[in-house]
Legacy VTK file of the C-alpha trace (Angstrom):
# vtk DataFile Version 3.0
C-alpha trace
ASCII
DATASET POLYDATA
POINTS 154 float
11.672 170.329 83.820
14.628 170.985 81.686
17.031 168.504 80.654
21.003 169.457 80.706
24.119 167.720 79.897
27.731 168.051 79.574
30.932 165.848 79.265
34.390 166.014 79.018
37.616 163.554 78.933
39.897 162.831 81.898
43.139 161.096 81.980
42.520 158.695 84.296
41.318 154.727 84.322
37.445 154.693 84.622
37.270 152.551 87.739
39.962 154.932 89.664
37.591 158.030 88.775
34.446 156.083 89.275
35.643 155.019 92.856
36.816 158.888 93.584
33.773 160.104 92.569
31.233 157.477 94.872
32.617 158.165 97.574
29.925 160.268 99.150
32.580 161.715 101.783
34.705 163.112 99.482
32.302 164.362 96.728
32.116 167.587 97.859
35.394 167.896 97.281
34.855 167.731 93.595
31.575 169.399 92.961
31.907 173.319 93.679
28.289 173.990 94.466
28.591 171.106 96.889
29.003 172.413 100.080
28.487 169.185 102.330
26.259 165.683 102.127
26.117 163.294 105.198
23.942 159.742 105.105
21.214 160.053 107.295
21.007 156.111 108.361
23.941 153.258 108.521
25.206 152.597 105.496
23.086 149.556 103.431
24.099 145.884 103.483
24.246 146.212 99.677
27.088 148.221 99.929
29.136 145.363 101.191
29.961 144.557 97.737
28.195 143.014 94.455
27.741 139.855 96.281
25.495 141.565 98.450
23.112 143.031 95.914
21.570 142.012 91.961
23.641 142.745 89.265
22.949 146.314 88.237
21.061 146.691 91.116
22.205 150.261 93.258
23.400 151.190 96.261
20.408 153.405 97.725
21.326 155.895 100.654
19.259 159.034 102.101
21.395 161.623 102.529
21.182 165.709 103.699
22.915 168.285 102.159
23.944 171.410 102.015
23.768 173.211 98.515
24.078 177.477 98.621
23.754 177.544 101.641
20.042 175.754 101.797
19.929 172.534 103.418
17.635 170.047 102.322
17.315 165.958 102.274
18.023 163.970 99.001
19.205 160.565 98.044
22.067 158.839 96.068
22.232 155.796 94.083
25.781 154.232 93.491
25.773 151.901 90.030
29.314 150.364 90.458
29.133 148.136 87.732
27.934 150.431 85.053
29.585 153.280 86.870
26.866 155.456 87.582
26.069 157.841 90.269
22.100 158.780 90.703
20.791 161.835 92.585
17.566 164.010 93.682
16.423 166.295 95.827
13.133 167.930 96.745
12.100 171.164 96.988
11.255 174.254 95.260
13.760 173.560 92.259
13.022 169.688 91.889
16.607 168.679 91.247
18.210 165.680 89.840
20.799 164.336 87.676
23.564 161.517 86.689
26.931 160.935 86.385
27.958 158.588 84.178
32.081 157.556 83.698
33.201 155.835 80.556
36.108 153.877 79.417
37.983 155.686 76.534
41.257 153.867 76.508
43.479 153.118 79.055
43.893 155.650 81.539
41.459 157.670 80.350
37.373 158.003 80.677
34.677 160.156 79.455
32.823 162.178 82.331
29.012 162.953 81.803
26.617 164.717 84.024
23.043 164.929 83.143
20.976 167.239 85.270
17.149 167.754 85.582
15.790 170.674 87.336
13.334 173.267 87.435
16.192 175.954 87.964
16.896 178.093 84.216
19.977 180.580 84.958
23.295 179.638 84.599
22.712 175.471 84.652
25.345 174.950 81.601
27.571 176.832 83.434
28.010 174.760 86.322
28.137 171.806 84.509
31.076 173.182 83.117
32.208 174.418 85.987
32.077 170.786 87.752
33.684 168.924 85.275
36.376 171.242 85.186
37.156 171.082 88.892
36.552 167.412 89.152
39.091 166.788 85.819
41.255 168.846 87.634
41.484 167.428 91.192
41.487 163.782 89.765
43.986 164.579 87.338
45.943 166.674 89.727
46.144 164.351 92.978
46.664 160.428 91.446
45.599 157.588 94.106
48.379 155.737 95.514
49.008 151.877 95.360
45.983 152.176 98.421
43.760 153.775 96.398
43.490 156.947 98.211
44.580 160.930 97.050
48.182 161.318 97.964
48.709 163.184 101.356
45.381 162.024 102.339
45.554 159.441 105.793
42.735 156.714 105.969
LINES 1 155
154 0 1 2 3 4 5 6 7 8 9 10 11 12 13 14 15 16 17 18 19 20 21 22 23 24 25 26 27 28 29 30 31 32 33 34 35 36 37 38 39 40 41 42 43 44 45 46 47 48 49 50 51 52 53 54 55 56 57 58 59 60 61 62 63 64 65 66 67 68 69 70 71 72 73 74 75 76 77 78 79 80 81 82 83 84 85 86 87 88 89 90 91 92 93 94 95 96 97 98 99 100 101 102 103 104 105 106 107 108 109 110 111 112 113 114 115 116 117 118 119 120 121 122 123 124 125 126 127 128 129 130 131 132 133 134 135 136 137 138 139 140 141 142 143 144 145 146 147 148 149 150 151 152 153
């Protein structure tokens, strides 16, 4: 299985991108090849909050989704407090990966995605090509005082 990794900087706090990037609705909006991902049960009592789980311990959900136009099942697992985001899939190109956000200095973080998979062409590529779009909509659309995109209605 080969091993792939990229990073890049984005100008904006770690916990703002961290909480962008976890929320499973919205992440397709910020990873190209990402074309939708639904949880496939109710979402886990240890999502309530860290009082609701260990420390360090992750937020496990089962989820489908839709990559190039394949559907298949997967899970996620949401780290909040060491800002990680876990994922895998099944299938013929056993798939998984990481992304990791990093303080830098204020207002600013260090984005890394680690990938595992079977798949050889063009991997490096869309690592590159999914930090660029996800630097560039978080960087591009700043939360308001709620939290949430601008424009966006909760």
């Amino acid at each position: 299985m080969g091993e792939h990794e990229a990073w890049t900087t984005v100008d904006v706090a770690p916990n703002i991108l961290f909480e962008r990037l976890s929320d499973l609705h919205h992440l397709p909006e910020y990873v190209p090849w990402l074309t939708s991902l639904h949880p496939t049960a109710e979402i886990p009592v240890t999502a309530q909050g860290p009082e609701a789980r260990r420390p360090h311990q992750a937020v496990h959900q089962d989820v489908d989704v839709t990559v190039g136009g394949g559907h298949r099942e997967g899970w996620i697992d949401v780290l909040d407090e060491d800002r990680v985001l876990r994922w895998g899939m099944d299938g013929p190109h056993r798939y998984g990966g990481e992304l990791v956000v990093d303080f830098v200095a204020d207002g600013t973080s260090k984005l890394t995605v680690r990938v595992h998979t079977t798949e050889t062409t063009n991997v490096d590529e869309e690592l590159d090509r999914t930090l660029a779009s996800i630097k560039t909509a978080v960087e591009h659309d700043p939360p308001t005082e709620s939290g949430s995109p601008e424009g966006e209605q909760g």
